[in-house]
C-alpha positions in Angstrom: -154.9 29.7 -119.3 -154.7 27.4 -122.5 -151.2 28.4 -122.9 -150.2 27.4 -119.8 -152.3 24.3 -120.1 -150.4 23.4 -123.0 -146.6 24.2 -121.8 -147.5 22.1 -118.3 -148.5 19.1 -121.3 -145.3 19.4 -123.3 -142.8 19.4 -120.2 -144.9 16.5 -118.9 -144.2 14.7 -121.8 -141.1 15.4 -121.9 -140.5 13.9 -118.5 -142.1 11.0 -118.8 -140.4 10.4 -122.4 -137.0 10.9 -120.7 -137.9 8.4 -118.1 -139.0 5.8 -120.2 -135.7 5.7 -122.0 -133.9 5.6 -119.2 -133.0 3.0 -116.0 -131.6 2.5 -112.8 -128.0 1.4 -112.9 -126.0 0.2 -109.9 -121.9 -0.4 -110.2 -120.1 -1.9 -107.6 -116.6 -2.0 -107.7 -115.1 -3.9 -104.7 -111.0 -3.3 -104.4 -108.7 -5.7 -103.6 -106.3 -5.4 -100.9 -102.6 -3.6 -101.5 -100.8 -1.3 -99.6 -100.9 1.7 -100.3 -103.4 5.3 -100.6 -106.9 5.8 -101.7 -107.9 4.6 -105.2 -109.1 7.0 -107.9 -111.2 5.3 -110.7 -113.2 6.9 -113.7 -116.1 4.5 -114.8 -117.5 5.2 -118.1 -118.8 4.2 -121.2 -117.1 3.5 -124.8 -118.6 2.4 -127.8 -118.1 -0.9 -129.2 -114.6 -0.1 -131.7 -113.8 1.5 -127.9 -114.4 5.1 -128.8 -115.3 7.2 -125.3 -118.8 8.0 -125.2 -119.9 9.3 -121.5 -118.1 9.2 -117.9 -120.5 7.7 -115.5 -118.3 8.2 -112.3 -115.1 9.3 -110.9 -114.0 8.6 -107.6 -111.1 10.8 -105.9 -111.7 14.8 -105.9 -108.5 15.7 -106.8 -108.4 16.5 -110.2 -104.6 17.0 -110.2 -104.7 13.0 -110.3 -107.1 12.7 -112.9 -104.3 11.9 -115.6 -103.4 9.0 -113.9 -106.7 7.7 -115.0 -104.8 7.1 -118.6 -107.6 6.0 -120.9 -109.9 8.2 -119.5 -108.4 11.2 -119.1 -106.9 10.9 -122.6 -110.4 9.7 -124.5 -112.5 13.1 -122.4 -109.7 14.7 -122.6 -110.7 15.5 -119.2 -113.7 17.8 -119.9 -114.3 19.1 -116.3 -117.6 20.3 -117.3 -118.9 16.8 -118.3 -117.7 14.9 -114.7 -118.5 18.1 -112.6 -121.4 16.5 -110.1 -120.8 13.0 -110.7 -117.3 13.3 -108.4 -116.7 11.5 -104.9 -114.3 10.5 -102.9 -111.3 8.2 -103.6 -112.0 4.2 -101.8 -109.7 2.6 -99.8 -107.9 -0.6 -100.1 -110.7 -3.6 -99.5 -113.7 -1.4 -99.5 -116.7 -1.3 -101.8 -117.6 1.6 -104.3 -121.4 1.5 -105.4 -122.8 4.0 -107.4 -126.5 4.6 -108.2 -127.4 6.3 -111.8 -129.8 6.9 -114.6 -128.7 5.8 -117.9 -130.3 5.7 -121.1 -131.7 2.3 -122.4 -129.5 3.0 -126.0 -126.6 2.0 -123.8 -128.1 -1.4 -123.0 -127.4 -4.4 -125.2 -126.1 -1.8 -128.3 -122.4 -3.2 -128.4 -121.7 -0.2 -125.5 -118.7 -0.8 -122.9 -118.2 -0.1 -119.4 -114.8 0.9 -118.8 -113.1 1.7 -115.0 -109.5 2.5 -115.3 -107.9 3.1 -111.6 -104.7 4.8 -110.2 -103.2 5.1 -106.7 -101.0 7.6 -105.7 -97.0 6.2 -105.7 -98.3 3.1 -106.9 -99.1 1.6 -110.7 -101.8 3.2 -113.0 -104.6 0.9 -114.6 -106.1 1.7 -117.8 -108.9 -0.7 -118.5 -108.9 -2.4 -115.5 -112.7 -3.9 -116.3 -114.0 -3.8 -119.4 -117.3 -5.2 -119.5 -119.7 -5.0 -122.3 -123.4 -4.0 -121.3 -125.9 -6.0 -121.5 -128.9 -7.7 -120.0 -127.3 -10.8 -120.1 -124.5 -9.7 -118.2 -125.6 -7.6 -115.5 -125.2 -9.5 -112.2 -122.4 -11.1 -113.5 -119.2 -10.7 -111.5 -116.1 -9.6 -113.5 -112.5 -9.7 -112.1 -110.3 -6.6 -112.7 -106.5 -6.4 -113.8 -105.2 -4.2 -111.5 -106.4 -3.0 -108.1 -110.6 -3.9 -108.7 -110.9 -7.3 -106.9 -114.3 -7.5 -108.4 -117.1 -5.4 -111.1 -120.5 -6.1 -111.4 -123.5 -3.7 -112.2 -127.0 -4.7 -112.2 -130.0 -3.3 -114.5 
């Protein structure tokens, strides 16, 4: 019985640890209008010299198309393991992509990077289309993209 006691304790902890180093995240990614297919993106995270840490997200299920996503597929050199799960479908000209995650609070205010680099199909890739540092400071904070993303913002 005190065996059990104690293993019930120590995964509790370690629960409750790993929430306490980690918060909600919400990305929204709002396309502009073009002509054309579905968009794939791949949102994820680089260090501050720009070195690929973790992909957050990657809309489109196709993962023939995943190379058009240049600077991410090249820096995870598209580890389908690590992005298996955290896949959904591609967004459409004009619509709105929000995504709801956990991420830990060493990613906050540490010099990290949010990187979203998009593609459509017959039509122009975009590496680093946003490229937002993240912090507190910033997070509501509306960023223009380069290439199809009208708008990026993520909130804390």
């Amino acid at each position: 019985m005190k065996k059990l006691t104690m293993l019930l304790c120590l995964i509790s902890a370690a629960v409750l640890s790993t929430q306490a180093f980690a918060r909600e995240v919400v990305l929204t990614t709002e396309l502009k209008s073009y002509g054309g297919d579905g968009a794939y993106l791949a949102i994820y995270l680089t260090d501050a010299e720009g070195q690929y840490q973790e992909t957050l997200w990657v809309a489109g299920q196709k993962s023939k198309y995943y190379k058009h996503l240049v600077g991410w597929a090249r820096a995870s050199r598209l580890r389908s393991s690590e992005y298996d799960g955290i896949t959904g479908a591609s967004i459409t000209s004009g619509k709105t992509l929000t995504v709801t995650l956990e991420l830990a609070d060493r990613y906050i205010d540490s010099g990290f990077q949010l990187r979203v680099d998009s593609s459509v199909e017959d039509m122009r890739d975009n590496r680093n289309d946003v490229v937002v540092p993240l912090t507190s400071e910033g997070a509501g904070k509306p960023v223009a993209g380069s290439g199809y993303i009208k708008v990026f913002s993520y909130s804390l």
